[in-house]
C-alpha positions, 0 to 999 in steps of 0.5 A, spaced: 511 507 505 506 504 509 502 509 514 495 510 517 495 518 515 491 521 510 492 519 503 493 525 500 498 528 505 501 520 505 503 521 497 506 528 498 510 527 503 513 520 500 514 524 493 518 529 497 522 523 500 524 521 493 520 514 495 513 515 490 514 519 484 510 525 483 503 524 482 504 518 485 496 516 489 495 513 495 492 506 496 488 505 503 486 499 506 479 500 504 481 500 497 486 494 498 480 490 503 475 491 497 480 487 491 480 479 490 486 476 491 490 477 484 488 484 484 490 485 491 497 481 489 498 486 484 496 492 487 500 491 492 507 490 488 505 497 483 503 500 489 508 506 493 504 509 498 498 506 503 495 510 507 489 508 512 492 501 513 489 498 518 495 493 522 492 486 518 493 490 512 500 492 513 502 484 515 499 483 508 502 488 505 509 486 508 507 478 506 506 480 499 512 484 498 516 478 500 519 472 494 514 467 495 508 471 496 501 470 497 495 474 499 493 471 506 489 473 511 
């Protein structure tokens, strides 16, 4: 789930949809801007719920996920 709410509510509400385990966290775009490329890739593939994203990080986020992903800005 990508989303530009609040990181908490983000989480709760996707656990609540079955999208995110329980206790899942939120990452936000901050979060996700301040990691290397390899640890951004990584982070995105593990990751359920992003919240605060800003409209670039949602195409990265979309990129990563696809078969021959690579982080690009």
């Amino acid at each position: 789930m990508i989303t530009g709410d609040h990181p908490a509510a983000a989480a709760a509400i996707a656990a609540e949809l079955g999208i995110a385990p329980a206790g899942a966290r939120a990452m936000t775009g901050a979060a996700l801007a301040a990691l290397d490329d390899a640890a951004r890739c990584a982070a995105i593939r593990s990751t359920f719920v992003f919240a605060r994203v800003a409209p670039e990080h949602k195409l990265a986020i979309v990129r990563a996920l696809q078969p021959t992903a690579r982080w690009s800005r």
